[in-house]
PyMOL Python script that loads the backbone (N, CA, C, O; Angstrom):
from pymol import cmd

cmd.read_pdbstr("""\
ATOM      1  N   UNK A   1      15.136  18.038   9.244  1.00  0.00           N
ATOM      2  CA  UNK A   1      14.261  17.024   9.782  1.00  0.00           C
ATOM      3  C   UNK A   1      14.889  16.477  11.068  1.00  0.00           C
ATOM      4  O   UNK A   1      16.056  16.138  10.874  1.00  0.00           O
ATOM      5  N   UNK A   2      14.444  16.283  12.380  1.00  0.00           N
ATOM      6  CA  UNK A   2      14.758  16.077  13.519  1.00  0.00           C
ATOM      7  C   UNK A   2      14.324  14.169  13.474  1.00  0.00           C
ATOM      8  O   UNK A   2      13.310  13.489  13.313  1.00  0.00           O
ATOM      9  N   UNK A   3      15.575  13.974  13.688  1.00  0.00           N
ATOM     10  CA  UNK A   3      15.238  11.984  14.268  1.00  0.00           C
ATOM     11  C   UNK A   3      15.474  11.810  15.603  1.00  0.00           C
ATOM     12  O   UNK A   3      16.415  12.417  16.115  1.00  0.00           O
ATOM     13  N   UNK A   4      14.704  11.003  16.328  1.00  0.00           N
ATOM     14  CA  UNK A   4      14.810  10.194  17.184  1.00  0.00           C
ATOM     15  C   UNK A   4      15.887   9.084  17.086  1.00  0.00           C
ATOM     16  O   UNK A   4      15.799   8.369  16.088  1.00  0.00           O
ATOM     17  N   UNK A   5      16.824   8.841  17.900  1.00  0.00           N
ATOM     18  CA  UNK A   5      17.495   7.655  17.444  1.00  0.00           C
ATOM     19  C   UNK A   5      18.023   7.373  18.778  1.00  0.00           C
ATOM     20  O   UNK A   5      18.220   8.055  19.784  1.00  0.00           O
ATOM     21  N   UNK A   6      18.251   5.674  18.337  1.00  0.00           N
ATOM     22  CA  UNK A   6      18.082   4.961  19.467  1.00  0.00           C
ATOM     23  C   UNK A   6      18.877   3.344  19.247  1.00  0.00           C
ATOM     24  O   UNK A   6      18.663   2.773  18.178  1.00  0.00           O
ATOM     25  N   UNK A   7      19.769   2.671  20.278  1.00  0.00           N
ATOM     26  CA  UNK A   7      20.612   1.360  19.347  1.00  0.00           C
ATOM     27  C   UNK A   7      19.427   0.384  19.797  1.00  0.00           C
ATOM     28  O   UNK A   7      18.696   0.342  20.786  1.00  0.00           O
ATOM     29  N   UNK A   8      19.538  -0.251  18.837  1.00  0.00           N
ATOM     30  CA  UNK A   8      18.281  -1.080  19.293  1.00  0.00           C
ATOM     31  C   UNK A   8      19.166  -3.116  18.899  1.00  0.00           C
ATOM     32  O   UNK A   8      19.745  -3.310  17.830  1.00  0.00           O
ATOM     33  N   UNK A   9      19.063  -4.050  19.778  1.00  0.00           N
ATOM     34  CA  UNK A   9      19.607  -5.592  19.312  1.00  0.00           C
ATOM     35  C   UNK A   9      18.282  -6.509  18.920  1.00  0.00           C
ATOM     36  O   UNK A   9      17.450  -7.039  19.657  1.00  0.00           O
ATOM     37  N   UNK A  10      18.419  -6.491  17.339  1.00  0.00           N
ATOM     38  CA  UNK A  10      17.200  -7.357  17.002  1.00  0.00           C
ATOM     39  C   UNK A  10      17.095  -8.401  17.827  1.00  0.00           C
ATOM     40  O   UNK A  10      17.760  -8.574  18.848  1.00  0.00           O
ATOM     41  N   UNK A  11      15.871  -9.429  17.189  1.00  0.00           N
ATOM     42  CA  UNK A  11      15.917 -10.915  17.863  1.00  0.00           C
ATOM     43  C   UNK A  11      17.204 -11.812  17.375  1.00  0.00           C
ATOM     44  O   UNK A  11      17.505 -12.933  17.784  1.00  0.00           O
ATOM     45  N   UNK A  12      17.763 -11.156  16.562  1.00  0.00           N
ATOM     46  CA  UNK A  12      18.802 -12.014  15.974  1.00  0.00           C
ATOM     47  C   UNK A  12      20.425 -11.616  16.495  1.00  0.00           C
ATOM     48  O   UNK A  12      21.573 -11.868  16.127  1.00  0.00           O
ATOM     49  N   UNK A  13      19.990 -11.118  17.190  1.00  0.00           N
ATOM     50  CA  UNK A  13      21.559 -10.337  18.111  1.00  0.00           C
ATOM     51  C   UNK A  13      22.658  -9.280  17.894  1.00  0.00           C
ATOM     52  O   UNK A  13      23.736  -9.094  18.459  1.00  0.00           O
ATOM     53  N   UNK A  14      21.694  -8.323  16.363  1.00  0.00           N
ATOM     54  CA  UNK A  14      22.361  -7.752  15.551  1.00  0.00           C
ATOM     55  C   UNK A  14      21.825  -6.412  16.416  1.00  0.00           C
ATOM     56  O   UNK A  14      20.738  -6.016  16.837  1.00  0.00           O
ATOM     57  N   UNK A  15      23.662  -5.798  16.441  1.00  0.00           N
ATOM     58  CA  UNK A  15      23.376  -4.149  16.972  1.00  0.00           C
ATOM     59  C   UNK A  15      22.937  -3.551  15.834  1.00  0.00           C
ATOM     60  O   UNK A  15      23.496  -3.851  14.779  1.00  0.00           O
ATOM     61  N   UNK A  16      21.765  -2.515  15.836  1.00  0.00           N
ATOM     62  CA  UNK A  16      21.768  -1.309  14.670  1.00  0.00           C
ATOM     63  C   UNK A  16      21.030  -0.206  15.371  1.00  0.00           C
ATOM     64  O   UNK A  16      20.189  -0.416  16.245  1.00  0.00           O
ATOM     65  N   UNK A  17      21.422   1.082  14.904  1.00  0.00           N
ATOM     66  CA  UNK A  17      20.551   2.083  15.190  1.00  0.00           C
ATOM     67  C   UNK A  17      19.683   2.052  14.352  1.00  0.00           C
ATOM     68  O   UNK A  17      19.797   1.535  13.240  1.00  0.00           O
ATOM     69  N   UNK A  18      18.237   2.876  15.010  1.00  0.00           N
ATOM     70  CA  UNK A  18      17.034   3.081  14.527  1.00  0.00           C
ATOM     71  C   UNK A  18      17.114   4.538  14.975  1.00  0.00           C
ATOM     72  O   UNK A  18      17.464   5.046  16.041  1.00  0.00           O
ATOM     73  N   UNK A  19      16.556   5.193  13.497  1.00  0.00           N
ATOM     74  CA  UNK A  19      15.942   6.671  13.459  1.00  0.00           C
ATOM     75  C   UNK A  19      14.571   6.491  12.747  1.00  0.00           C
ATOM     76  O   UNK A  19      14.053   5.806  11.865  1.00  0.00           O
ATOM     77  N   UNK A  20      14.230   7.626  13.745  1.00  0.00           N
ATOM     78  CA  UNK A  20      12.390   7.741  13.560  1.00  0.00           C
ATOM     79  C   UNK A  20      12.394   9.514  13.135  1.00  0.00           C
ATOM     80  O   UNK A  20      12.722  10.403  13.920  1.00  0.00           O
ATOM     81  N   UNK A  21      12.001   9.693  11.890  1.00  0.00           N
ATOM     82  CA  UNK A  21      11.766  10.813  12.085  1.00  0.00           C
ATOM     83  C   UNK A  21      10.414  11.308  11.494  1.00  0.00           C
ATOM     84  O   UNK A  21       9.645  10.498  10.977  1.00  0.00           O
ATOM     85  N   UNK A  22      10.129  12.592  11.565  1.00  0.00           N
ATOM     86  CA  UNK A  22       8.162  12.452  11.095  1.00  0.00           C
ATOM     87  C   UNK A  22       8.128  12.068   9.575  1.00  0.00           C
ATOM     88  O   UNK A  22       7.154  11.362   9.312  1.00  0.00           O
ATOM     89  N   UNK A  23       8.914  12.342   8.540  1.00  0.00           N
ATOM     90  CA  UNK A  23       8.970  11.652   7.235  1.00  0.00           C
ATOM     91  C   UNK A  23       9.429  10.357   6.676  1.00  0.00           C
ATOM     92  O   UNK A  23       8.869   9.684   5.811  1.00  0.00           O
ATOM     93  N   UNK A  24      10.878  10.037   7.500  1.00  0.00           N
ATOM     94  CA  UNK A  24      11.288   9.091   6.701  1.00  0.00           C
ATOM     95  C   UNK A  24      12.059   8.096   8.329  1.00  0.00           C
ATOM     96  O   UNK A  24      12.055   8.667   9.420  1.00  0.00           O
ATOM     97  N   UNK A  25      12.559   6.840   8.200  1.00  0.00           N
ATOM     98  CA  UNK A  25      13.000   6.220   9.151  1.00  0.00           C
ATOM     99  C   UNK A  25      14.363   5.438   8.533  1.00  0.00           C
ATOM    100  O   UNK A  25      14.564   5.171   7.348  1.00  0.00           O
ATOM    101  N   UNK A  26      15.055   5.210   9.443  1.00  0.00           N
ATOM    102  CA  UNK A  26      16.379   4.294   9.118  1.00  0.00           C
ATOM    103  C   UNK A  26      17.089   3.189   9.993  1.00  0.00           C
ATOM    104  O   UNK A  26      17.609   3.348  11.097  1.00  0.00           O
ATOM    105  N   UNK A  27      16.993   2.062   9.267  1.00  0.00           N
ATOM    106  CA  UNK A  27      17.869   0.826  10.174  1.00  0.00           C
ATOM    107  C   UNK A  27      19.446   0.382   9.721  1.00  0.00           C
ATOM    108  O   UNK A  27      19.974  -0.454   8.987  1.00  0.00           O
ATOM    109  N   UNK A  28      19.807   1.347  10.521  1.00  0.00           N
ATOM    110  CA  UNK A  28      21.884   1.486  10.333  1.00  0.00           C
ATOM    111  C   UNK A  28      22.341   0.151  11.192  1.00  0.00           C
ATOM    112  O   UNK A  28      22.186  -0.084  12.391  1.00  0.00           O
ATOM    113  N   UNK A  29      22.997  -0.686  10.091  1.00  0.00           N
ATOM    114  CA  UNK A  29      24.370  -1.669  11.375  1.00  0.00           C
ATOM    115  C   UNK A  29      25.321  -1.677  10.871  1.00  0.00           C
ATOM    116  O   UNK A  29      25.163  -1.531   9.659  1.00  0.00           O
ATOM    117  N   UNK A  30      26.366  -1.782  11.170  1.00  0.00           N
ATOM    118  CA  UNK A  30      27.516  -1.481  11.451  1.00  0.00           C
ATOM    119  C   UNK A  30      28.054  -2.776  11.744  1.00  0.00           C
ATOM    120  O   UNK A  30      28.389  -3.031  12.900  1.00  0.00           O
ATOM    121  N   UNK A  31      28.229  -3.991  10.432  1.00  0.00           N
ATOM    122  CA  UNK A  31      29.190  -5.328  10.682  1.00  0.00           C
ATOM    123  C   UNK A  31      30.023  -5.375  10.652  1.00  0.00           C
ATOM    124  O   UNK A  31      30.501  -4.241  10.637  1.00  0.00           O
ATOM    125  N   UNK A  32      30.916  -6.307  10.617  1.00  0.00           N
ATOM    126  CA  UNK A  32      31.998  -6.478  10.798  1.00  0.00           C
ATOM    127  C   UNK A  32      32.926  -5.913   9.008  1.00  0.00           C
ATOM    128  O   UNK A  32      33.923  -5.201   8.897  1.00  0.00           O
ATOM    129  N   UNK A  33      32.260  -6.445   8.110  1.00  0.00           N
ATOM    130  CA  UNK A  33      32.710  -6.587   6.641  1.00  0.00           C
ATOM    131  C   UNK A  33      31.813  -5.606   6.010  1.00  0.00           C
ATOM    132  O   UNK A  33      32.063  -5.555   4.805  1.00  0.00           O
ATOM    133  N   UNK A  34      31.120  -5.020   6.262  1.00  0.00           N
ATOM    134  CA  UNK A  34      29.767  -4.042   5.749  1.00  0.00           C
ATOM    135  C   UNK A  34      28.835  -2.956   6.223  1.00  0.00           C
ATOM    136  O   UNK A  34      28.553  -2.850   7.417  1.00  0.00           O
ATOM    137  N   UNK A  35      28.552  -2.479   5.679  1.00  0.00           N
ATOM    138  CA  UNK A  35      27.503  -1.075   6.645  1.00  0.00           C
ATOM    139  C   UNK A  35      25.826  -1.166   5.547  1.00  0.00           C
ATOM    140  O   UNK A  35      25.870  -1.066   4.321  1.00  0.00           O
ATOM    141  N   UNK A  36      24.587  -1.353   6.284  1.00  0.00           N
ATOM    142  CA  UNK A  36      24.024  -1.704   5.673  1.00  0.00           C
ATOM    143  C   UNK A  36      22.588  -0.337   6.495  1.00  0.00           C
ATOM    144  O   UNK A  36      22.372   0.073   7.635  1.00  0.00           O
ATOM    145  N   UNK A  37      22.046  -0.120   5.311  1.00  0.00           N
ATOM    146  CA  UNK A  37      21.364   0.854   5.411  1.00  0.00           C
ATOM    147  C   UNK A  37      20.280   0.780   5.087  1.00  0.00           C
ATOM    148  O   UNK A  37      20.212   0.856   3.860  1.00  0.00           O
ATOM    149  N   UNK A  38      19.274   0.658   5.580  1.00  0.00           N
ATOM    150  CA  UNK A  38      17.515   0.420   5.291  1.00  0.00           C
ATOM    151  C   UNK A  38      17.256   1.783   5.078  1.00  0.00           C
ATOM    152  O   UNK A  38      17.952   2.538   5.758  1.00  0.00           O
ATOM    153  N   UNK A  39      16.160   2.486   4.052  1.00  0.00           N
ATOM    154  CA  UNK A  39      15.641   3.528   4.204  1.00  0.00           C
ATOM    155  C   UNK A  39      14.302   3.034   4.415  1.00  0.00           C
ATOM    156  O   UNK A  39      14.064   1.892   4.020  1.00  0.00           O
ATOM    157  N   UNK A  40      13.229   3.816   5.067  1.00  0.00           N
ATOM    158  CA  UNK A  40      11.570   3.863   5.103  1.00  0.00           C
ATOM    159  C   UNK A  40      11.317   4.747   5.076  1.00  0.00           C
ATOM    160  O   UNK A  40      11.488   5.659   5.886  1.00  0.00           O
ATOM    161  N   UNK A  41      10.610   4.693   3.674  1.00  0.00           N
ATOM    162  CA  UNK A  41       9.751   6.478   3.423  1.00  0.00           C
ATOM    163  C   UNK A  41       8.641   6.777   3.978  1.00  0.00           C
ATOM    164  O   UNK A  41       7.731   7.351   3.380  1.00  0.00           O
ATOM    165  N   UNK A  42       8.595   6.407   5.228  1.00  0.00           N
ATOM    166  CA  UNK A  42       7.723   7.070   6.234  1.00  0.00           C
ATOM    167  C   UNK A  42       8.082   6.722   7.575  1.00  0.00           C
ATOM    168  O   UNK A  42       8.943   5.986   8.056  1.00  0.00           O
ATOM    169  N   UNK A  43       7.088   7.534   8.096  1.00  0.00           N
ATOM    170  CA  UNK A  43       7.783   8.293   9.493  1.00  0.00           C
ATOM    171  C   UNK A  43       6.804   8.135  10.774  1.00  0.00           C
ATOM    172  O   UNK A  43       5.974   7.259  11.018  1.00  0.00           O
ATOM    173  N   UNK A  44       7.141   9.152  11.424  1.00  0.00           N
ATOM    174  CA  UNK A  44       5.839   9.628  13.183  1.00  0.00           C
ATOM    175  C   UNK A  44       5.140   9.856  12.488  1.00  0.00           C
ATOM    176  O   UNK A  44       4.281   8.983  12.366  1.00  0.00           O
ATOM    177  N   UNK A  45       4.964  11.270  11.452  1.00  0.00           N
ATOM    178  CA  UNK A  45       3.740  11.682  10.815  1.00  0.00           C
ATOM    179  C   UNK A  45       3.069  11.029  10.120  1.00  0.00           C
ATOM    180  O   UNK A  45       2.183  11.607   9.491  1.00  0.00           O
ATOM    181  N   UNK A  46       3.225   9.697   9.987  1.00  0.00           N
ATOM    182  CA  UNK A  46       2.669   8.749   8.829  1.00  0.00           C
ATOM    183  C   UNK A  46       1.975   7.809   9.686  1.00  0.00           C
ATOM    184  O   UNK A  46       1.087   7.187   9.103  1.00  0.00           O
ATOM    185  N   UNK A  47       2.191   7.451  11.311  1.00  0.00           N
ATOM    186  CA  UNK A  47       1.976   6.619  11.904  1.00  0.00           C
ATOM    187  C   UNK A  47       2.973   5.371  12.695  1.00  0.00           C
ATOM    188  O   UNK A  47       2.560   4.474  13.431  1.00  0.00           O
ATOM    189  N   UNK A  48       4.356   5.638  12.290  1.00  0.00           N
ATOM    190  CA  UNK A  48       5.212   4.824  12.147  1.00  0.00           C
ATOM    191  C   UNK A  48       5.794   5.344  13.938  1.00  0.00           C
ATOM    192  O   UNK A  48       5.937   6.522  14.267  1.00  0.00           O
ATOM    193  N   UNK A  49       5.997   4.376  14.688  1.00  0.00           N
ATOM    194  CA  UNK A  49       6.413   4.198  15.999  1.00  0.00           C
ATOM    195  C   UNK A  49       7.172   3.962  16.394  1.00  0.00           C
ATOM    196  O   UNK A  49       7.810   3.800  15.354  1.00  0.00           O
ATOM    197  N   UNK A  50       7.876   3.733  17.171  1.00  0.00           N
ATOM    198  CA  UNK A  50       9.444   3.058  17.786  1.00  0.00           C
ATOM    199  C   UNK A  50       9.175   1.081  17.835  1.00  0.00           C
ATOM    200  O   UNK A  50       9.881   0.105  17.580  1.00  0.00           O
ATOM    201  N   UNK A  51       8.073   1.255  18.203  1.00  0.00           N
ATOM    202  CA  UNK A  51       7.744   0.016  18.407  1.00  0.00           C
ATOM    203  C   UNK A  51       7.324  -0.968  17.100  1.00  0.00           C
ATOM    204  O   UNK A  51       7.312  -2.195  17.007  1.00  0.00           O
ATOM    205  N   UNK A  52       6.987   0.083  16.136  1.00  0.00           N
ATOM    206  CA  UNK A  52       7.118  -0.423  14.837  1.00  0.00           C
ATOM    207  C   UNK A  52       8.012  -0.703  13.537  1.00  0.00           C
ATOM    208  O   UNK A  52       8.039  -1.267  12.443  1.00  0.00           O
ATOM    209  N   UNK A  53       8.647   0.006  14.342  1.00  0.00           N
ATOM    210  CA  UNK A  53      10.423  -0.157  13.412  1.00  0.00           C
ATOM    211  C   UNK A  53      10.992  -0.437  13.830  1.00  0.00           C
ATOM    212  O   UNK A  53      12.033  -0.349  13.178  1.00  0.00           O
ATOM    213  N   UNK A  54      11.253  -1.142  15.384  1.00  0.00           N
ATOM    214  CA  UNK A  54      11.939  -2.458  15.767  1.00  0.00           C
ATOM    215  C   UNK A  54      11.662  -3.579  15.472  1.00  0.00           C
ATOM    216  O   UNK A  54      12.450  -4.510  15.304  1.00  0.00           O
ATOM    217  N   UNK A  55       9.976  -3.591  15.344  1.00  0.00           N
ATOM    218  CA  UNK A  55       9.405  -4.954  14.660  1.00  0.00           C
ATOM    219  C   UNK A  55       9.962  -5.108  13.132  1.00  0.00           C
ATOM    220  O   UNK A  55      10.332  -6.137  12.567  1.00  0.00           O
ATOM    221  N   UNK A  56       9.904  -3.709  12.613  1.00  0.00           N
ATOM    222  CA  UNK A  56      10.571  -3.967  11.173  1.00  0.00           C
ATOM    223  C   UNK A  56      11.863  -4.171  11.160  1.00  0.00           C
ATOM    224  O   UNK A  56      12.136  -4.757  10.113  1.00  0.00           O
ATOM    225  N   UNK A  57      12.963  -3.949  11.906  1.00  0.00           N
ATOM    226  CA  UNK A  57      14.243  -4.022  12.139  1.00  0.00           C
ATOM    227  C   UNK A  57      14.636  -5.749  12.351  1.00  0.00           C
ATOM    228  O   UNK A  57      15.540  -6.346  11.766  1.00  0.00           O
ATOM    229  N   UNK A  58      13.469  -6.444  13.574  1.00  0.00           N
ATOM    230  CA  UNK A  58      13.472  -8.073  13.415  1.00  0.00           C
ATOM    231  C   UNK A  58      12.718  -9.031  12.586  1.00  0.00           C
ATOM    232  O   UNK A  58      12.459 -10.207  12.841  1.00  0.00           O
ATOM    233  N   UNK A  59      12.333  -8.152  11.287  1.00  0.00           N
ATOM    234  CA  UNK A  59      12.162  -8.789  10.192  1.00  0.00           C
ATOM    235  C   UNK A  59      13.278  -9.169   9.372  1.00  0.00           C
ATOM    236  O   UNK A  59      13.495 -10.285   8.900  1.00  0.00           O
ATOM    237  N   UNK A  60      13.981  -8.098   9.249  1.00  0.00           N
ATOM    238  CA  UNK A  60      14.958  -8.655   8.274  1.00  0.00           C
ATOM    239  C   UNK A  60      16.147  -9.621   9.221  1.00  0.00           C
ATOM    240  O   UNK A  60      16.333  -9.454  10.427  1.00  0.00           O
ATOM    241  N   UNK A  61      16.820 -10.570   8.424  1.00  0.00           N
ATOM    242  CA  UNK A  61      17.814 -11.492   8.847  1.00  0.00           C
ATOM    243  C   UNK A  61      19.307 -10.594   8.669  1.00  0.00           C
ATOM    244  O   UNK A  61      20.035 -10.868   7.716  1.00  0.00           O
ATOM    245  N   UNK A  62      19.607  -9.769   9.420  1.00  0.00           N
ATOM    246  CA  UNK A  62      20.760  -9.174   8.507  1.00  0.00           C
ATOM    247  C   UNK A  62      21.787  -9.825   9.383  1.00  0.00           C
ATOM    248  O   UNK A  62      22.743  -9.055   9.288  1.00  0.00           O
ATOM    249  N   UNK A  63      22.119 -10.752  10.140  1.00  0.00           N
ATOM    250  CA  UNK A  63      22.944 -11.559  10.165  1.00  0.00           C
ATOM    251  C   UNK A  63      23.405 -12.511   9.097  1.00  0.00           C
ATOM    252  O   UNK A  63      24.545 -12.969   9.178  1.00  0.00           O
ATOM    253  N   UNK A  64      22.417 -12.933   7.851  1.00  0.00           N
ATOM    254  CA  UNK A  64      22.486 -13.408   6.656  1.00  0.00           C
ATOM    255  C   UNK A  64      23.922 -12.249   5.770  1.00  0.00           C
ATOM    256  O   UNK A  64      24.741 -12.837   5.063  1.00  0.00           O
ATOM    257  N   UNK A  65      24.014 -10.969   5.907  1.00  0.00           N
ATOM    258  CA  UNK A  65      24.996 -10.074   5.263  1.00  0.00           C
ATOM    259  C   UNK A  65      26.257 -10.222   5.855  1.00  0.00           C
ATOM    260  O   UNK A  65      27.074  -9.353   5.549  1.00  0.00           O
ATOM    261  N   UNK A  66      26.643 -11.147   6.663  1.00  0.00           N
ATOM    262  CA  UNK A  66      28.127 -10.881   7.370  1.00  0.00           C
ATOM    263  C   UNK A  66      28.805 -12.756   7.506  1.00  0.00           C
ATOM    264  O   UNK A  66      28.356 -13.286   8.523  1.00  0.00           O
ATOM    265  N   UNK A  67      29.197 -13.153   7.156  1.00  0.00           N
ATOM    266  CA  UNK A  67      30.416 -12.867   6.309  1.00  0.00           C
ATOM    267  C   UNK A  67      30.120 -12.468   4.579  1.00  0.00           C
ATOM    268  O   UNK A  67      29.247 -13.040   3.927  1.00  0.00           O
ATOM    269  N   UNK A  68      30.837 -11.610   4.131  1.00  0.00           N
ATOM    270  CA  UNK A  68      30.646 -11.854   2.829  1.00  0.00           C
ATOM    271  C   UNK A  68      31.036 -12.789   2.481  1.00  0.00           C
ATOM    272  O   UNK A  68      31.886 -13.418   3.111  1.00  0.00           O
ATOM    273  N   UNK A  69      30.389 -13.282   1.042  1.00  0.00           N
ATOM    274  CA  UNK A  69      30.457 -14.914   0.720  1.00  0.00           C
ATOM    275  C   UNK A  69      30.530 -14.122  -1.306  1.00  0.00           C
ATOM    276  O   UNK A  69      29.736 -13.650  -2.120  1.00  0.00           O
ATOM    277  N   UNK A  70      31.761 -14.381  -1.231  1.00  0.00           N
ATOM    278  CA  UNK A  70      31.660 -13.897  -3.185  1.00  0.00           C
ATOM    279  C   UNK A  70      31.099 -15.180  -3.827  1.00  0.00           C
ATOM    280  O   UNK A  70      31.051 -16.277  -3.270  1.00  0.00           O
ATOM    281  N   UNK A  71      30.663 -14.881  -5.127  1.00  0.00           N
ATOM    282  CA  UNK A  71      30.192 -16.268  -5.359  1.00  0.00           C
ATOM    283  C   UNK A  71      31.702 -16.960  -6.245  1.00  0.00           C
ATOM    284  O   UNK A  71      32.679 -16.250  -6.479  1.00  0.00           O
ATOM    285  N   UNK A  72      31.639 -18.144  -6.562  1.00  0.00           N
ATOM    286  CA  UNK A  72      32.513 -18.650  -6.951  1.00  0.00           C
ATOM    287  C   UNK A  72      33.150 -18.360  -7.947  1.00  0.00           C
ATOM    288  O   UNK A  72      34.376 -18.468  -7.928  1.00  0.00           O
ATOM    289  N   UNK A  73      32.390 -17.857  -9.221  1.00  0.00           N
ATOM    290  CA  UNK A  73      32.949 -17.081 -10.170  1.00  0.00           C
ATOM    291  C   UNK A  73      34.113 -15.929 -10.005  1.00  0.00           C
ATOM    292  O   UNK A  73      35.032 -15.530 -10.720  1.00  0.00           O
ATOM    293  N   UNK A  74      33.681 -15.644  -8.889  1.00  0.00           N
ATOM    294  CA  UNK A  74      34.374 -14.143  -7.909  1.00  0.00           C
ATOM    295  C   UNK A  74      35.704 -13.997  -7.176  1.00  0.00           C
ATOM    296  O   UNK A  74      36.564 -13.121  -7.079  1.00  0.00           O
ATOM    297  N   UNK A  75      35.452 -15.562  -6.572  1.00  0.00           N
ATOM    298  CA  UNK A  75      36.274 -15.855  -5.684  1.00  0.00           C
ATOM    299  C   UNK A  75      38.489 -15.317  -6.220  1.00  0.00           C
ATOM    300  O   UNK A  75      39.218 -15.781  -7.096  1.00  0.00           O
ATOM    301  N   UNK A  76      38.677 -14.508  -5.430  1.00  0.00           N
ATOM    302  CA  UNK A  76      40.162 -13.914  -6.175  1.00  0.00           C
ATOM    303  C   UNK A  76      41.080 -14.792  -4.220  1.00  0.00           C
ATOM    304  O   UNK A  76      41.409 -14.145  -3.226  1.00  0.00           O
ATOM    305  N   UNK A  77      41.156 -15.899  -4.373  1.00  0.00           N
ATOM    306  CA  UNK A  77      42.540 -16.627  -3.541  1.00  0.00           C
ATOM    307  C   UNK A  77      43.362 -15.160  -2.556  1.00  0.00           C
ATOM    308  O   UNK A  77      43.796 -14.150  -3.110  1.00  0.00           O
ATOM    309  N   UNK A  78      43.394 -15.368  -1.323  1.00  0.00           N
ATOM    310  CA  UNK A  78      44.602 -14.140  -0.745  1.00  0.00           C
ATOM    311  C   UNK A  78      45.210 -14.665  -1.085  1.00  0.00           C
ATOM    312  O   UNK A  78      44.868 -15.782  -1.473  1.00  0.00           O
ATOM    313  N   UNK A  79      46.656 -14.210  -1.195  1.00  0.00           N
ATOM    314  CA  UNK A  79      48.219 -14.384  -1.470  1.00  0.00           C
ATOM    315  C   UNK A  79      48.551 -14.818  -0.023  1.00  0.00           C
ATOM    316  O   UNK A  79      49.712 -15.083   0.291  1.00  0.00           O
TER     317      UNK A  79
END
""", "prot")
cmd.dss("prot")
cmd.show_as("cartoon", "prot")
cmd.util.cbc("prot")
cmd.orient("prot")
C-alpha cells in the first residue's frame, strides 16, 4: 500500500506526521515521554483527503499526552 506522508503542526503546536493512503490513514507524534499512534480505517479511496486528516489531526488534544502524569496510586518517588 503506497502513503502519502507529510509533517503536519496541529492548531495546538504539536509536530506529527500524517499518512494518507487509499485504505487506511495515520497520525504519528513523536513526544517527548511517548509515541502515539492514531489508526483510520479509511483512506483516498474512501474519500478521505489531506485536508481532512489534518482537520482530524486538530481534533484531538494530544498535547493533553505529554507529560505523563501516573495516577497517585502509581506514583513510585525517583531515588
Amino acid at each position: 500500500m503506497s502513503y502519502q506522508e507529510w509533517q503536519y503542526q496541529t492548531s495546538r503546536g504539536i509536530s506529527a506526521t500524517l499518512a494518507l493512503g487509499p485504505g487506511r490513514a495515520l497520525i504519528l507524534t513523536d513526544l517527548p515521554d511517548s509515541f502515539m499512534t492514531i489508526i483510520i480505517l479509511a483512506g483516498s479511496a474512501d474519500g478521505l483527503t489531506r485536508d481532512l486528516l489534518e482537520e482530524l489531526a486538530d481534533s484531538f488534544d494530544l498535547s493533553k499526552l505529554t507529560p505523563i502524569v501516573l495516577p497517585g496510586s502509581l506514583y513510585i518517588p525517583s531515588p
